[in-house]
N, C-alpha and C positions, 0 to 999 in steps of 0.2 A: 471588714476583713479583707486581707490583699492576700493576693497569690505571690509566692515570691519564688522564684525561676534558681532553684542551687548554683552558685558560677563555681563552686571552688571543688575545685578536687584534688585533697592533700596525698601524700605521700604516704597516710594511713589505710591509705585503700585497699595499698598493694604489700602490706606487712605481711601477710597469709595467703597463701595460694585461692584466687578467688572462686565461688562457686558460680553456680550457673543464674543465680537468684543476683550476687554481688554484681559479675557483669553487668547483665541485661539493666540494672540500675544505672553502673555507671556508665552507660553507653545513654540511655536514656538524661541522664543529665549532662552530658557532652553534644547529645543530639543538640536539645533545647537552648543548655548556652551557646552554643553556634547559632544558632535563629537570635537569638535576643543579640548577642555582639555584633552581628553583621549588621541590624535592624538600630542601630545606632553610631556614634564616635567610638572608634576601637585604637588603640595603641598600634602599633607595629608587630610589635613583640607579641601580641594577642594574635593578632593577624597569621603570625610566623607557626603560636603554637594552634590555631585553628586550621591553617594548612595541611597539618598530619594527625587530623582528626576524621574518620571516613565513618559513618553510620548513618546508615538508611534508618526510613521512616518506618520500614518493615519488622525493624529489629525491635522495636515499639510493642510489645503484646496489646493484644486486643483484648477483651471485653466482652463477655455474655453474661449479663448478672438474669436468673429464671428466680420467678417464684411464682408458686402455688396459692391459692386462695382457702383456706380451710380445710388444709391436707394434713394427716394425724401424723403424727411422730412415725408409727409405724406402719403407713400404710403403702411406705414403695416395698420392692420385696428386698432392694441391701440392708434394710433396716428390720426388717423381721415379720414383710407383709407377704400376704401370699398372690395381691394383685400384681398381672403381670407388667414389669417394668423394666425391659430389658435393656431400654437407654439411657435409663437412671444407674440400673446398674454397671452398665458399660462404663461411665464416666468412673462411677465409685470402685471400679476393679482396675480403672488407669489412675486414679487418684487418693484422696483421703476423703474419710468419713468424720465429722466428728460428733461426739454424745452428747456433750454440752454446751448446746447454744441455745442461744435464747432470741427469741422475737420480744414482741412488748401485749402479746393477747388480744392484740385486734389490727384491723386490715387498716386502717388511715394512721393509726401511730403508726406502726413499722414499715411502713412506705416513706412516710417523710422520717425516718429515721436513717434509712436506710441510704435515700437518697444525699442525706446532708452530713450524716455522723454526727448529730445530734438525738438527746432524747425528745423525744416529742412535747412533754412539757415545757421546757428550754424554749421552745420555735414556736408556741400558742396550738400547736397541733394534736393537742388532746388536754381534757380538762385537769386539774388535781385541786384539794382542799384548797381556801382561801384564794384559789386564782378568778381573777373576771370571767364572766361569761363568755366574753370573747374567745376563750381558750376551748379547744373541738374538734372536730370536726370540720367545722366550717374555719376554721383561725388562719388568719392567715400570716405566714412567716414576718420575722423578720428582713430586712433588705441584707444582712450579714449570712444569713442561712441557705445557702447557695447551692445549688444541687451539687450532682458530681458533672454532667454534664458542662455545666457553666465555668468549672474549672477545665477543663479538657478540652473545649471547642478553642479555648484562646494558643491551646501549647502546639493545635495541628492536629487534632482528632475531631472523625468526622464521629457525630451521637445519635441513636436513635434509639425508638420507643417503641414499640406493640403492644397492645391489651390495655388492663387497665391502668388507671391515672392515680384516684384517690385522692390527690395532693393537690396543696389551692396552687391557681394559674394554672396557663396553660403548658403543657409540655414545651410547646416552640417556645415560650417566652421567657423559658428559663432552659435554655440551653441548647435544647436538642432541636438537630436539624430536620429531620421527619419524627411524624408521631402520627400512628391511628388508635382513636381508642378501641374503635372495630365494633360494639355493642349496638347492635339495633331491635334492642327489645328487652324488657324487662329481665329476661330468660335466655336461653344459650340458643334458641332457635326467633328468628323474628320472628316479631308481637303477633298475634292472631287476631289484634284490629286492623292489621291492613291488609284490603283488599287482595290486590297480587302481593302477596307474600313471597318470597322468590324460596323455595322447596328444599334446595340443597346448601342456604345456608347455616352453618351450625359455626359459635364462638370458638372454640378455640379452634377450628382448623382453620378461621378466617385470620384470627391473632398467629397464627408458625406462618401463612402465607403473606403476611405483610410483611413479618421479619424476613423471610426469602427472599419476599420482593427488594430491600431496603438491602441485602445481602450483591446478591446480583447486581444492583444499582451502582454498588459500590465496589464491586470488582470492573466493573464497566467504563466505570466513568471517574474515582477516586482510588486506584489499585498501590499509590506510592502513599496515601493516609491510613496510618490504622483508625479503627474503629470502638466508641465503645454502644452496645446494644443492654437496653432496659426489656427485656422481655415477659411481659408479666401477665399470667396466666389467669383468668377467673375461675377456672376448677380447683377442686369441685364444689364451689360456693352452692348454696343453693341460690333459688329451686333446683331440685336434682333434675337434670335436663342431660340427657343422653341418646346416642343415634340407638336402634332396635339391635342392628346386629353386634355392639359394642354390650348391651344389657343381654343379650342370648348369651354370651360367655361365662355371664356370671349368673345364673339364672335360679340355679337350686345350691350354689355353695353356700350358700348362711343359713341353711335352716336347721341348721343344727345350733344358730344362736351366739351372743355374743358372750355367755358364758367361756363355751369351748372356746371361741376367737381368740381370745385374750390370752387364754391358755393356750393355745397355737403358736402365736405370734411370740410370745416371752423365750417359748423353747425353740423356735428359731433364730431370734436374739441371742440366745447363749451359743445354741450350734455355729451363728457365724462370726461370735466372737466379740458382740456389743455388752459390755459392761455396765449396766444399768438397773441393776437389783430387784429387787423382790417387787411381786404383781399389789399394787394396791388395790383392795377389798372397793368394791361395786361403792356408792350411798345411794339405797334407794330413796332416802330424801330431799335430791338435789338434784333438781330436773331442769328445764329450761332457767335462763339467767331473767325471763320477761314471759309472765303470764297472759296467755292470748285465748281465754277460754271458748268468745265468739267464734274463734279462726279454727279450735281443736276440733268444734262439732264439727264443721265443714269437712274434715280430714275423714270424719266417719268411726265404727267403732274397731277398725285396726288399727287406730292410731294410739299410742300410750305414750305419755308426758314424763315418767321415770323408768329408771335401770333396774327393774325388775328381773327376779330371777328368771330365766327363759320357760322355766316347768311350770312357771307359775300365768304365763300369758296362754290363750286361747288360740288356737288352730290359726283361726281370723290374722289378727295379732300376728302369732310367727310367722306369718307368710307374709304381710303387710311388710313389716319390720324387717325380714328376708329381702323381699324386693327393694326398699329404699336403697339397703346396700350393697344391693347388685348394681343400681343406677350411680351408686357412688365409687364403686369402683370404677365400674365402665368410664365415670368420667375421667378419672387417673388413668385408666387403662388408653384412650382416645387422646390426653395430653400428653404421655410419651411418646407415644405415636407420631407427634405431630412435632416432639422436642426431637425427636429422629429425624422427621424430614430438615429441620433445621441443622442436627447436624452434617445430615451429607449436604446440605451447602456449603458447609466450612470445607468439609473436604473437596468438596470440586473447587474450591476455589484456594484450596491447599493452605489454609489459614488455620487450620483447625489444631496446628501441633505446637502455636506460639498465638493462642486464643484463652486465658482467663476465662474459664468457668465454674461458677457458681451455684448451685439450686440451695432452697430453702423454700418454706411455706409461713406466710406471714403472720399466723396463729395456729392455736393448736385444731382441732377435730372442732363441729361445732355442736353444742346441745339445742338449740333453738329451734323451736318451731310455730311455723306462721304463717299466713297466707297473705300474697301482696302482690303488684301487677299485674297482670291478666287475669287473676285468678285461678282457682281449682273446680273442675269437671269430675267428681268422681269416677263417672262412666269410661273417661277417653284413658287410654295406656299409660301407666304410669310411666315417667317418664319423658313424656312427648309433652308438646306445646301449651296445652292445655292443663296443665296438671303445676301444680305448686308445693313440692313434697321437700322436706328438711330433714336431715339425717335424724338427731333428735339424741336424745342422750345417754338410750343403752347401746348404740353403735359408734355412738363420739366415742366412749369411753374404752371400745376397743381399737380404735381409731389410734388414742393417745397412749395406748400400751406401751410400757409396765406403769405410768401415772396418773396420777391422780387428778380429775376435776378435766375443764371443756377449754374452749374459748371464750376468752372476758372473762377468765379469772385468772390469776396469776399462782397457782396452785402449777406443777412442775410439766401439769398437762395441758395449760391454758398456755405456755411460751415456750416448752421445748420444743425444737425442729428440725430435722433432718437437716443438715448440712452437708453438701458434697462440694468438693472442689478438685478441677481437676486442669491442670497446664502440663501437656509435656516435655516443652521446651524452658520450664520455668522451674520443677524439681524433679526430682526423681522416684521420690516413695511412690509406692505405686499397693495398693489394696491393704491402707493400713488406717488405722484408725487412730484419731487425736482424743485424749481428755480434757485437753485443752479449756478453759471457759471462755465462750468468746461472748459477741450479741450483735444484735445487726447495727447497731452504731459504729461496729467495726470494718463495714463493707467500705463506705464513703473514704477512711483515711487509709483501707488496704491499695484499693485502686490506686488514689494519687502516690502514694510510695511504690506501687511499681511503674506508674506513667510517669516519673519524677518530677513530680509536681509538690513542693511542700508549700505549706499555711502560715503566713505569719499571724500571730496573734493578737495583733496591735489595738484595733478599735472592737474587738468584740471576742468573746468566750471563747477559749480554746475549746478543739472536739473533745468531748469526753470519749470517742471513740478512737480503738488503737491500731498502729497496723496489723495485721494476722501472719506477717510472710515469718516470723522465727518460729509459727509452728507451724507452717510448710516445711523443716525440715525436722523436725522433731517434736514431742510434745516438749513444753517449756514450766520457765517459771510458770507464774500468775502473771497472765495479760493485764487483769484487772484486780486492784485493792478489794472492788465494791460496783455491785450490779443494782439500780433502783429500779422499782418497778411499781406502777399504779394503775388503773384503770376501773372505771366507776367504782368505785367504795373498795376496790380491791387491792392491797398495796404489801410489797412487798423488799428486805433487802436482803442480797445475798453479799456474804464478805468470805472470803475462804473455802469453805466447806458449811460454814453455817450460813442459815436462811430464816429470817421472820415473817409472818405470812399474818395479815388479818383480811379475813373476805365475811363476806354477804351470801347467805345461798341462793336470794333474789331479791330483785332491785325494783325499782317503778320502770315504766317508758317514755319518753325519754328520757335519759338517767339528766340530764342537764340542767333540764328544767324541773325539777322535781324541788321538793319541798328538802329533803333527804341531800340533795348533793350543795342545796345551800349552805344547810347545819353545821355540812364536816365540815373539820378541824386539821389543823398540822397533825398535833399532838391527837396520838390513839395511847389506849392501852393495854386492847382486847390484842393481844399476840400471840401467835403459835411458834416454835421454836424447835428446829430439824438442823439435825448434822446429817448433812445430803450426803457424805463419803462413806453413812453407814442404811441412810435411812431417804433416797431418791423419793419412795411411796410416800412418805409424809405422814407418818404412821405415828411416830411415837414422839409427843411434844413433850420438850425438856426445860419448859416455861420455867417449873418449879423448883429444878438443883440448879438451872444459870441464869436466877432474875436480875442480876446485875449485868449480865451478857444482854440481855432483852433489853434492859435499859437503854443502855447504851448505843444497840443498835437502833432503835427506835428515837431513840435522841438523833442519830447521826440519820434517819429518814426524814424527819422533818428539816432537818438543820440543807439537808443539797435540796428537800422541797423551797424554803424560803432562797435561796440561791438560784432555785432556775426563773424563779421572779425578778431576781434583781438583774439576772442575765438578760430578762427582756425589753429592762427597760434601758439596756444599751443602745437601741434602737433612734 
C-alpha cells in the first residue's frame, strides 16, 4: 500500500462557500504539497503558485484517539449512566454523541481495527471459520496494514502512545515516536510479588501521566508539529482494581441491584434524548462466555455466575455483587479523572480547540469471570491488590443497557459503544446526537482525511473503513452498505437496518484451539433475524416471514469471510 500526498486542488473546491471542515482540508493538502514540491524538481510556475500559499503546521488538527477497556454502553453518565463522568460529559455537551457504533466485541480485534481501518480478519488479527491458525490474537499483520501512526509521522506529525498496546509489534516500530505501555503488574496496582512494591502506583493515573508527559514534551521542544496521541485506557478491565477513596463513592449505590439499574439508566437515556429502544429482558441462562468452576469456588459464596433476578440472590450475594460494581465504577470514575487531567494539558498548551477527539470502548460490558495473576485473597478489601474480582453478568448487563448479551458476543451489547467526538475548531454542532452507523474501521480513514493524507490502493485491499467527517455536520446517508462481524463462533451481518446474528451461549478455552473452532464452517444456517430501526433489543426474530432475506444475508457473510482470505494473501 502507498501513501499518496493530494497535489491537486481544482477549481471545485471553491464552487460553494467553504465550511470550516472544507478549509482545514484544503489548507492541509496545500500545507503537504508544499513539503513534497519543494523536497523535489518543481517547475517555476509551481514555485510562483507555492509562494502565495501561507499555512502553518498548527492549522494541522491534532489528535486524541481515548478508549476504554470493557466499558458498557451506558456507563458514562452522557449516555444514560449514573457514574460520575464530568469530562466525558464535557466533551459530549461541546460535541456529538452517536448511538450507533460498533467496535468488533473484543479488545485485540478493535485495537488493530482501529489502528489500521481494517477488519481484523482482513490483517490475521482475530480468528474466523476456515482461516489458519495463525489468525488471533497472536497474528501478525500484514506489511500493507499500517497503523495510522505510520502514515502521519511521514506527512510531519509527531505520534504517540499511552496505555495499552494489544497489537502485534512494538508501538515504536510501527510508527509512533514515544510509547509506554505503563503496566507493571498483572492488575491496576503493582504485582504483590515484588518486594518494594512502590505504594502510590495505580494504571491509569500512570497511563493520563505519560500522555502529559509526551504532551509537555511536545509543546517544549516540537510546538510548530501537530500531533496525533493513541491513548488507551485499561479500565475498567478486570480484575476490578480500584484506589479506596474512588470505591467510598460508590459504596452502597447498587444494592438495590441490577434490576433497578437497567431500569434507571433506560429512563435516563430517553430523558437525555438517546434513541435506542426498548430494555431487552435479563437470560438468566447466559452467564459467563468460558466456564471456570475451579476459579468460582475461590470467589466464595457471593459470587453468582448468572443474571439472576436480584430478589432472588442472598443478602451475601447483593452485597458481593453491590461491591464489584462500586469498584467498577470507581474505575470509570478515576479514568475521567485522569482524561481531565489530560485535558487541561491541551488547554495550557492552547491546543485543545483544534485537537480531534475521540472516546469509545473497545467492547461492550464484560460477563466473565475468573481468577488469574496474583491471585484472589478472599480476606484483603475487595478491590485492592490482592483481590481478583470480574464484573460478571448480571451487572455487564446493566452495563450494556437498553441491549442485549456481554462482550465476545456480537449480540447489540457485545459491540455497541459510546462514541463522543468532539473538535471545536473543526465543526460546530455542539450537544447533538448522530444515528449515523459508523464502526471503528472508520477512525483509521477519518484521521488521514482530516490530516490529508489519502491511500492509494494499488498493491493491497482498500480500507473497508470510511471517513466519518459528513456526519460531523449532520447525520447522513448510510456510511456503510454492510457491517461484518464475528468473534469465536459468534458472527454477525448488519446491512441497513437489518441484522443476522448466530452465537454460542458458551464456548471451550481457549476458543482457538478447541475442537469446535476447528469444525466451523463459512456457511451457518442457525440464524436469528432483527430489524434494528424497530427492535435494537433483539427480541423478535423474523427468520420465518424473511427466509430469503436470511439467505442472502448469510450468503453475503460467508462470501466478504472467504475475501478477507484472499486479502491476505496479498502479502
Amino acid at each position: 500500500m502507498k501513501t499518496k500526498i493530494e497535489g491537486a486542488v481544482t477549481l471545485a473546491h471553491f464552487g460553494a462557500p467553504p465550511n470550516t471542515l472544507t478549509l482545514i482540508t484544503m489548507k492541509n493538502q496545500l500545507s503537504i504539497l508544499a513539503a513534497r514540491l519543494l523536497s523535489s524538481s518543481i517547475s517555476a510556475s509551481a514555485l510562483l503558485l507555492l509562494s502565495s500559499i501561507h499555512v502553518s503546521a498548527s492549522e494541522r488538527p491534532n489528535f486524541l484517539i481515548i478508549i476504554a477497556d470493557d466499558m458498557g454502553f451506558s456507563d458514562a453518565g452522557c449516555y444514560g449512566g449514573e457514574i460520575d463522568t464530568p469530562n466525558l460529559n464535557g466533551l459530549a455537551a461541546e460535541g456529538l454523541r452517536f448511538t450507533q457504533f460498533y467496535n468488533t466485541a473484543r479488545c485485540w480485534p478493535t485495537r488493530s481495527a482501529l489502528m489500521t481501518g481494517y477488519y481484523p480478519q482482513q490483517i490475521r488479527r482475530d480468528g474466523f471459520p476456515e482461516a489458519p491458525r495463525s489468525f488471533g490474537g497472536g497474528g501478525r499483520r500484514p506489511a500493507w496494514a499500517k497503523t495510522i501512526a505510520e502514515y502521519l509521522k511521514p506527512v510531519g506529525y509527531r505520534t504517540y502512545h499511552s496505555g495499552k498496546w494489544h497489537i502485534d509489534g512494538k508501538p515504536t516500530d510501527h510508527g509512533f515516536d514515544l510509547s509506554d505501555q505503563t503496566s507493571k503488574g498483572p492488575g491496576f496496582f503493582e504485582t504483590i510479588k515484588k518486594v518494594d512494591r512502590d505504594p502510590d502506583y495505580y494504571e491509569t493515573i500512570h497511563t493520563a501521566q505519560h500522555a502529559i508527559d509526551c504532551l509537555k514534551d511536545h509543546a517544549a521542544q516540537h510546538p510548530d508539529q501537530p500531533f496525533f496521541h493513541y491513548l488507551a485506557f485499561r479500565a475498567p478491565h478486570f480484575p476490578l482494581h480500584a484506589l479506596p477513596e474512588d470505591i467510598k463513592k460508590y459504596q452502597d449505590r447498587y444494592l438495590n441491584g441490577w434490576d433497578e439499574l437497567r431500569k434507571e439508566r433506560l429512563n435516563r437515556q430517553r430523558e437525555l434524548g438517546i434513541k435506542v429502544g426498548d430494555l431487552s429482558p435479563l437470560e438468566p441462562d447466559v452467564g459467563p462466555p468460558y466456564h471456570f468452576p475451579e476459579k468460582l469456588k475461590i470467589l466464595g459464596p457471593g459470587e453468582i455466575n448468572r443474571p439472576l433476578p436480584w430478589s432472588d440472590l442472598t443478602e451475601e450475594q447483593r452485597r458481593f455483587q453491590a461491591t464489584k460494581m462500586a469498584i467498577h465504577a470507581a474505575m470509570i470514575d478515576r479514568m475521567d479523572q485522569e482524561i481531565g487531567r489530560v485535558l487541561d494539558q491541551l488547554r495550557a498548551m492552547n491546543a485543545l480547540d483544534n485537537t480531534f477527539i475521540c472516546f469509545l470502548s473497545d467492547n461492550g460490558a464484560s460477563a466473565e469471570i475468573m481468577v488469574r495473576g496474583d491471585g484472589h485473597d478472599p480476606e484483603a478489601a475487595p478491590g485492592s491488590a490482592e483481590t481478583y474480582l470480574c464484573l460478571g453478568p448480571g451487572f455487564s448487563s446493566a452495563g450494556n443497557t437498553p441491549f442485549r448479551r456481554h462482550k465476545t458476543w456480537v449480540h447489540e451489547g457485545g459491540i455497541s459503544t459510546p462514541f463522543i467526538v468532539s473538535w471545536p475548531d473543526g465543526f460546530e454542532a455542539k450537544n447533538e446526537f448522530r444515528s449515523t452507523v459508523g464502526h471503528v474501521i472508520d477512525i483509521a480513514p477519518t484521521v488521514l482525511d482530516l490530516a490529508g493524507v489519502s491511500i492509494e490502493p494499488r498493491d493491497a485491499p482498500s480500507m473497508p473503513g470510511t471517513s466519518l467527517k459528513p456526519a460531523f455536520t449532520c447525520d447522513t446517508t448510510p456510511l456503510h452498505e454492510e457491517l461484518w462481524f464475528y468473534h469465536e463462533s459468534n458472527r454477525a451481518l448488519r446491512q441497513g437496518d437489518w441484522k443476522i446474528v448466530h452465537s454460542s451461549k458458551v464456548r471451550p478455552f481457549p476458543w482457538r484451539q478447541s475442537a469446535e473452532a476447528a469444525a466451523e464452517k463459512l456457511v451457518e444456517s442457525k440464524w436469528a433475524l432483527y430489524n434494528l430501526a424497530e427492535d435494537r433489543a433483539e427480541q423478535n426474530d423474523l427468520t420465518e416471514i424473511y427466509p430469503e432475506k436470511v439467505k442472502a444475508m448469510a450468503e453475503r457473510w460467508a462470501e466478504m469471510g472467504s475475501q478477507f482470505l484472499e486479502d491476505v494473501s496479498h502479502e
